[in-house]
Residue, then its C-alpha position, 0 to 999 in steps of 0.5 A: x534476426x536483427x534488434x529492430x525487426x526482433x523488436x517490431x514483431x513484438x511490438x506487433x504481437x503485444x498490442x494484438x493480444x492487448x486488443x483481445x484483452x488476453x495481455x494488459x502489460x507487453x515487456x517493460x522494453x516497449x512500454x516506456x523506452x528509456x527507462x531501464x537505462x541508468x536505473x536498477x530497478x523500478x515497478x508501477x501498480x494500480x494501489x487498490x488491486x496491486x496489478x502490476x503496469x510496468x516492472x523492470x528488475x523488481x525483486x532485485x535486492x538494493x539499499x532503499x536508503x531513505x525509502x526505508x521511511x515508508x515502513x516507518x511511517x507504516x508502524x507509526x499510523x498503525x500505533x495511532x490507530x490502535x490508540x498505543x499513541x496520539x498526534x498530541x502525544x510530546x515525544x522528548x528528543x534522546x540523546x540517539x535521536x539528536x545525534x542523527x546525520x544526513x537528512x534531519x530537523x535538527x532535533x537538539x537532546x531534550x526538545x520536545x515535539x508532538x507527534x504529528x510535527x515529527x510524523x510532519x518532519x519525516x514525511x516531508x523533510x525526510x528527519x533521520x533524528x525524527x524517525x528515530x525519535x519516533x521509533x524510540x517513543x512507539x517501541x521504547x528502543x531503535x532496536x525493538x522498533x526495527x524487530x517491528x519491521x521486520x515482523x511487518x514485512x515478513x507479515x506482508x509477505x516481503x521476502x527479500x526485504x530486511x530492515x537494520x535501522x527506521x532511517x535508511x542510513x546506510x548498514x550492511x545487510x539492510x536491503x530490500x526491492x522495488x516490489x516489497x516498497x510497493x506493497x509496503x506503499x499499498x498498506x501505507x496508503x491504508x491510512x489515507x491521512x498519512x497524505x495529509x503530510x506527504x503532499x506538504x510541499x513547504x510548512x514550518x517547524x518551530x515557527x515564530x521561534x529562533x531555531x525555526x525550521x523550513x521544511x522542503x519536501x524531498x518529493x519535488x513532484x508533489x508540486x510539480x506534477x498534477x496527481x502526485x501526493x506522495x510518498x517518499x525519496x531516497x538517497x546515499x552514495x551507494x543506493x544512488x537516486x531513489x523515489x516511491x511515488x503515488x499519484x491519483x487521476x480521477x479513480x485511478x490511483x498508481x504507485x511507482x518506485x524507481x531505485x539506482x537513478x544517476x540524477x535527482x532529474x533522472x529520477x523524477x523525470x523517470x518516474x514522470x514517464x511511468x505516471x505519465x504511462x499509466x495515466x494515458x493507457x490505463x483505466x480502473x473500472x469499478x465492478x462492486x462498491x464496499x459494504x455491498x450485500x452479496x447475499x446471506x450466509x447460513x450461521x449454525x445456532x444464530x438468533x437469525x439462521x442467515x445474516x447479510x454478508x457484504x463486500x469487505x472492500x471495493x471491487x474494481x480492476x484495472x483495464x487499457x482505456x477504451x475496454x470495456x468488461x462485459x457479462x460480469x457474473x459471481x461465484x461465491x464460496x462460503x466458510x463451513x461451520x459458522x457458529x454463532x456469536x460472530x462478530x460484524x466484520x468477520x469474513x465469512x466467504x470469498x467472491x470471485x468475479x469473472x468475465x466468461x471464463x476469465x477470472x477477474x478478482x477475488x474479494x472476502x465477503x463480511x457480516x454486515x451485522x453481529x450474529x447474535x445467538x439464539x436462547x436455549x428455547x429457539x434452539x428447542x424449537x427448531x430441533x423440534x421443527x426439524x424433528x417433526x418434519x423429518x417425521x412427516x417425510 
């Protein structure tokens, strides 16, 4: 059969099983033409459900140069929320970090910047010598900070991605995929505030001082396409032109990675087409909002026999523009032997959502409240209430 009926029979049978809502992704080839020539490996998700819009190649193992970043930036945000560090924290320059090639601040041995200015430095200017400063101040060395993430993507479930160095420079045997950067770029986007610094076009480091910084953003999309606020670029000759991207339009927000590009052109403009893509076809539909009560769960010695239990996050997915889901119902399994105290927060039970047959996602359900337990006098009385009515039956 020749290429182009081959092609158009496909065409055919996707958009007939997109239009019965059996398929929302046909084959990469039809979906964005072009895109696969010159690059490596490329993926698109919608950031809150992980759905998978556009993959070529996605778990192939390439050098991510300084994509390698994302991670970083990842143990960074954790270490601040866990109080292990602050924005206001001085970090002082070692002689490892000022010594860094390829993309840097110039950090000079013994200088002393906060950590939100060397946060600043590698969100936007992609600093080798800022990340590792960094590194060192979080975990006290390069090498137990790179123990770290490694210890987080095996975490995450990377199974392809290992981690020599915090920078991307290269090093043998420090890979990972298209897929693994878009989870860790969904985790990273946990922190919402880490867009703060990556949707920076142009600021200052060092301003009013004679060894003043300009900081560009690498990520020329962050200025140039509407949406976009991060997240990260990448480049060495042998990993070529990289870019992970986030952009978010209405209630929809996507994630990109596109790694192996020829160009700096090739890879925005590639990226462009996968954002543009997902924009025109694609929706997210909200079901459920976080902290919703789904109903009550039996807790076994409680103060309260049944405490509310709500949505751990938000319930949405993502569907082709213009379908609409309909009839949503909800089944929920609770944990068995939930004893009291409990606190707020812990899982207690899934729900899954489901249109007729078709199941749609599945989310944790949480207490909405501590459960308390009951004194020795209520557990009395209730043994004896239950005691009596067994007595009566």
């Amino acid at each position: 059969m020749k290429k182009w009926m081959k092609q158009y029979i496909m065409a055919l049978v996707a958009v007939f099983l997109i239009g019965n809502g059996w398929m929302t992704i046909a084959s990469a080839e039809e979906k964005i033409p072009g895109l696969q020539e010159g690059t490596l490996s490329a993926i698109m998700i919608e950031q809150k459900t992980g759905k998978v819009l556009y993959e070529y190649e996605p778990n192939k193992q390439l050098p991510p140069a300084s994509m390698t970043k994302i991670m970083t930036m990842l143990l960074v945000m954790e270490a601040l929320e866990e109080g292990k560090i602050t924005l206001e924290d001085k970090v002082i320059a070692s002689e490892r970090a000022a010594s860094m090639g390829g993309s840097q601040i110039f950090l000079e041995e013994g200088e002393e910047m906060t950590v939100d200015e060397l946060l600043k430095g590698v969100a936007i200017a992609s600093g080798n010598d800022a990340s590792v400063a960094l590194a060192e101040y979080i975990e006290g060395s390069v090498e137990e900070f790179v123990e770290k993430m490694n210890e987080r993507a095996e975490a995450l479930g990377l199974k392809h991605t290992t981690f020599k160095n915090p920078t991307g420079l290269p090093e043998e045997g420090h890979v990972t995929t298209a897929h693994d950067l878009a989870v860790m770029s969904q985790a990273l986007l946990e922190y919402e505030d880490i867009l703060n610094y990556t949707k920076i076009y142009d600021d200052y480091l060092r301003k009013g001082k004679e060894n003043e910084f300009w900081l560009v953003n690498t990520n020329r999309l962050v200025k140039f396409y509407d949406g976009v606020d991060g997240l990260k670029t990448g480049y060495t000759k042998e990993a070529k032109y990289n870019l992970t991207a986030t952009a978010k339009r209405g209630n929809m927000r996507v994630i990109t990675v596109l790694m192996g590009a020829d160009t700096p052109k090739e890879r925005n403009k590639k990226t462009t087409d996968m954002l543009d893509f997902a924009f025109q076809r694609y929706e997210y539909q909200m079901i459920h909002e976080e902290n919703e009560v789904m109903g009550e769960v039996a807790i076994e010695k409680g103060r309260k026999t049944k405490v509310p239990a709500v949505l751990k996050d938000t319930v949405g997915i993502v569907i082709p523009k213009g379908k609409n889901v309909e009839n949503v119902s909800s089944e929920i399994t609770w944990k068995k032997d939930l004893i009291a105290p409990l606190k707020k927060g812990t899982v207690v039970g899934t729900v899954t959502f489901m249109d007729g047959e078709n199941k749609l996602v599945e989310e944790e359900l949480v207490l909405q409240e501590d459960a308390a337990p009951a004194n020795w006098f209520v557990l009395f009385k209730r043994t004896l209430s239950s005691f009596m009515g067994d007595l009566r039956v």
